[in-house]
C-alpha positions in Angstrom: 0.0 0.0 0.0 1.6 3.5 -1.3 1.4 5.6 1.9 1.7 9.5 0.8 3.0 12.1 3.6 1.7 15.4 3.6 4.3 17.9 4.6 3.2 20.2 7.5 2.6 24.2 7.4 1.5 25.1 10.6 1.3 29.1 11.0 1.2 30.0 15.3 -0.9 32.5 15.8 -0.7 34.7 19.4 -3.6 37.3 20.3 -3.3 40.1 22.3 -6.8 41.4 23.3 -7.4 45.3 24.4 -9.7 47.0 26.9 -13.0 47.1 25.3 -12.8 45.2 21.9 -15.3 42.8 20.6 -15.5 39.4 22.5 -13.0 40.5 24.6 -14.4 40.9 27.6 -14.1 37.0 29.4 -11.6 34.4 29.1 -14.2 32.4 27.5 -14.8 35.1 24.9 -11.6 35.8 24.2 -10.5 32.4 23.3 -13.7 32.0 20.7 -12.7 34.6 18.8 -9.2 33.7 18.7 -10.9 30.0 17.7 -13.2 31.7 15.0 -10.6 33.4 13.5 -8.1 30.6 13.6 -11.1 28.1 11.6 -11.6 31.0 9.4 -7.8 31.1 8.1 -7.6 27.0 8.3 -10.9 27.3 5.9 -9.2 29.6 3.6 -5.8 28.2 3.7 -6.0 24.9 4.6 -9.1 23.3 3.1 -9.7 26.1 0.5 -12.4 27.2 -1.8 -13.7 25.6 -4.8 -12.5 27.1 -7.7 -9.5 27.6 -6.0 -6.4 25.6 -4.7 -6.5 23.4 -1.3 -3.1 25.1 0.4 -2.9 22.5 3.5 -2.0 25.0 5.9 -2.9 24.9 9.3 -3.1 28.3 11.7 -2.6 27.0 15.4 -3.0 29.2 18.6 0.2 29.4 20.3 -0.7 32.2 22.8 -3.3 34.5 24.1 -2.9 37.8 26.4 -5.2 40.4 27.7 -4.1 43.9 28.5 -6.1 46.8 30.7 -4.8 49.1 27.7 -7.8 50.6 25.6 -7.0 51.8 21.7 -9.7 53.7 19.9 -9.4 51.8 16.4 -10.1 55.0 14.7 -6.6 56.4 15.9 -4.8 53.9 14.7 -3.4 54.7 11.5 -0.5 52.3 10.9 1.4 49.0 12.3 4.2 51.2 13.9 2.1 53.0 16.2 3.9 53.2 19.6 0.8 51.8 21.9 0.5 48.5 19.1 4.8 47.8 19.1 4.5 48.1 23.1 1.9 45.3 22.9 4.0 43.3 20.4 6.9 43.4 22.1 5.1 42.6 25.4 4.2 39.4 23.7 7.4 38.4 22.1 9.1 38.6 25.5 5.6 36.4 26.9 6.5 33.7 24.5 10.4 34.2 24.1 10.4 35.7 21.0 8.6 32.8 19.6 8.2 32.9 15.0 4.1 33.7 14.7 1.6 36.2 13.9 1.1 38.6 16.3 -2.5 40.0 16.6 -3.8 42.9 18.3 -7.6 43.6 18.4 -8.7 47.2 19.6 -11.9 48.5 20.3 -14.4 50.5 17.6 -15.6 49.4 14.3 -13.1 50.7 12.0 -9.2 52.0 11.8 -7.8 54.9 10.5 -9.9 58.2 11.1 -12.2 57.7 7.9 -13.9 54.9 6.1 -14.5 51.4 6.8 -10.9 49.6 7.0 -11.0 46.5 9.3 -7.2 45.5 10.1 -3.8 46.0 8.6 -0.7 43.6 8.6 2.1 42.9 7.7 5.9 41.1 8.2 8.5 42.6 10.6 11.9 40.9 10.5 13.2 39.0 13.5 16.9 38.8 12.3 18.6 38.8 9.4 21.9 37.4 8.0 21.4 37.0 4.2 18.5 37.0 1.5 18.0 33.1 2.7 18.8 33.0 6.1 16.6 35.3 8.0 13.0 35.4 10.2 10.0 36.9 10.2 6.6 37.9 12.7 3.3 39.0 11.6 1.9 42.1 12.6 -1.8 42.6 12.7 -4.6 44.9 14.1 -7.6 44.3 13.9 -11.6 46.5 14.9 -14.2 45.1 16.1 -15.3 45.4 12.1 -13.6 42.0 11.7 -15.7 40.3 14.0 -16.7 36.7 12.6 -14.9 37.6 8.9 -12.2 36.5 6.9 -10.1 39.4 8.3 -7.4 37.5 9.7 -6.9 35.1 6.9 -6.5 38.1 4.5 -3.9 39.8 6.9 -1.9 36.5 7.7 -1.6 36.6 3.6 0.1 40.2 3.5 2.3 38.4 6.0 3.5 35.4 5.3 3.8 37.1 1.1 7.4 39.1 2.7 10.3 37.6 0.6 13.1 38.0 -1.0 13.0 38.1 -4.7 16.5 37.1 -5.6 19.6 37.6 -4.0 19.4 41.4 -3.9 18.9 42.9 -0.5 16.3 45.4 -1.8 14.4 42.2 -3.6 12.2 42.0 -0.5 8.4 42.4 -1.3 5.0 41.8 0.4 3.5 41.7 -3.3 0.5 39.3 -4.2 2.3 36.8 -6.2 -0.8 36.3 -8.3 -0.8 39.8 -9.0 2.6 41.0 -10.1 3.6 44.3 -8.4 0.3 44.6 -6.6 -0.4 44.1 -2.7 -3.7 42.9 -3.5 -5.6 40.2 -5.8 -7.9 42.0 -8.7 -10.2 39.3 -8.5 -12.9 40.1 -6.1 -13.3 36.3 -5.0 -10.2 35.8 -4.1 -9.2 35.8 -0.4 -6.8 39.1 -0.7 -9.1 41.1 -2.8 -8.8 44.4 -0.8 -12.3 44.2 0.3 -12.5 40.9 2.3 -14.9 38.2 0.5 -17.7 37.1 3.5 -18.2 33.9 1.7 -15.8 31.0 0.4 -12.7 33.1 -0.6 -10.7 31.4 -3.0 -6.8 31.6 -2.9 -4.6 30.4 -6.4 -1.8 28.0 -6.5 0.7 31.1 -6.7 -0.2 32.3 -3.1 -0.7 29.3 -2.1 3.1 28.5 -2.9 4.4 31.7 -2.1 3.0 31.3 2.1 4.2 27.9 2.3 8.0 29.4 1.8 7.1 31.9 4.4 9.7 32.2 7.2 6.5 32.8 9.8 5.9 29.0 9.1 7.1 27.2 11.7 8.6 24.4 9.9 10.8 27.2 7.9 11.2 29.2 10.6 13.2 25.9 12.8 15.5 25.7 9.7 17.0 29.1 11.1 17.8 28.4 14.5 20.4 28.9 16.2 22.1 31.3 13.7 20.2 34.7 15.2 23.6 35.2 16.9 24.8 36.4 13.2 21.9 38.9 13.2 22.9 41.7 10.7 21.1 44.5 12.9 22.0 47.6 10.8 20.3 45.5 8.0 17.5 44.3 9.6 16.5 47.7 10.8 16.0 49.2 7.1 14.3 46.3 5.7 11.8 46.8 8.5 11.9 50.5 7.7 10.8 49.7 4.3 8.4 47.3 4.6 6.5 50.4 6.6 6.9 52.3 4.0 5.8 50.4 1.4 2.7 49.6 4.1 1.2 53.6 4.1 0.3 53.3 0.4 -1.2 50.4 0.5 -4.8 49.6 -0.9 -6.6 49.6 2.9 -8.3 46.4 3.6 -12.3 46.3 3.8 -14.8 43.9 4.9 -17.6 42.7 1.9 -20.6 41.7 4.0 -24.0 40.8 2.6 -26.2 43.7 2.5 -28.5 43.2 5.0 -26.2 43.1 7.4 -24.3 46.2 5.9 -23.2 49.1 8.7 -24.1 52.4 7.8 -21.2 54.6 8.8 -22.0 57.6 11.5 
């Protein structure tokens, strides 16, 4: 009997809940969203979407905080806001610096002063030694907006898309791969449209391909250890500074939700 292995992509995943946001307030409700959102992104990436690609990844919580800190989501205009990189580093030093996408959920409907944008993320570097030996987190922030959606799935994509292109230090990108020199999929279906499918979003065999490389997965991410010693700091510091950058003029990411259920903004 042929017996076929399937390799293992396992994405950790570590929430850090603020003072006030949705299904935040108990224990119990904190670890159901973290568990909705978690089946949402193992649906998307894992199991898929016909007509798209079954990825076989699998999103795993690996760590769940609650803070007394409260964070309008309507001031919060970007990933390197000083009150969200106190929280991530909080966590990192919680789980030792541990390779996973970090998650912070703050309270109000939507981000940014205007509109209706439901969470931003992105890859930060961990260290770095060359264009093939280096790590990665996820950053993410997400309103209450995302509640029961897709939203995490969709960030965790902008993340675990950072690479390297080629050799060349200034190669790295968090471009859709199925959507050359874009941050976002064209095709409204597909899972990193720039506003969020509600139903069944598809991902293609290019993205699907591109995340499994990813140095958030875990399996990659063990392949680097115990060379952080070697980390090229100087480096590491403007590849992060770029990948900010690169972040402010991005399409902001939307939720698509059926339209009797629609929000009508104040």
């Amino acid at each position: 009997m042929r017996v076929v292995v399937e390799m293992a992509f396992t994405v950790p995943v570590v929430s850090i809940f603020t003072a006030g946001a949705a299904s935040g307030g108990t224990s119990q409700e904190r670890q159901a969203r973290q568990g909705n959102d978690i089946s949402s992104s193992n649906l998307a990436w894992g199991s898929g979407f016909s007509p798209g690609v079954r990825c076989g990844m699998t999103f795993t919580a690996a760590g769940r905080f609650n803070t007394p800190t409260t964070i309008n989501s309507r001031s919060v205009t970007s990933l390197d806001d000083p009150r969200l990189v106190a929280l991530f580093d909080m966590a990192k030093r919680q789980t030792n610096n541990a390779t996973a996408l970090y998650v912070i959920y703050v309270s109000g409907e939507f981000l940014t002063s205007s509109g209706n944008v439901i969470g931003m993320g992105g890859p930060r570097f961990k260290f770095f030694n060359s264009t093939t030996d280096y790590g990665l987190y996820g950053h993410i922030v997400m309103s209450d907006g995302a509640l029961n959606s897709y939203g995490l799935a969709h960030e965790a994509g902008h993340c675990l898309f950072g690479r390297f292109l080629n050799s060349n230090q200034n190669s790295f990108t968090i471009n859709d791969p199925s959507n050359p020199g874009s941050d976002h999929s064209n095709n409204p279906q597909n899972l990193m449209f720039p506003t969020i499918p509600n139903e069944n979003p598809q991902i293609v065999s290019s993205q699907c391909s591109t995340a499994r490389q990813s140095k958030i997965v875990l399996q990659n991410a063990s392949n680097s250890r115990g060379r952080i010693i070697k980390n090229n700091l100087t480096t590491m510091k403007k590849l992060n500074a770029r990948i900010i950058a690169k972040m402010r003029f991005m399409k902001k990411d939307t939720l698509r939700r059926p339209a009797k259920r629609r929000r009508k903004l104040a």
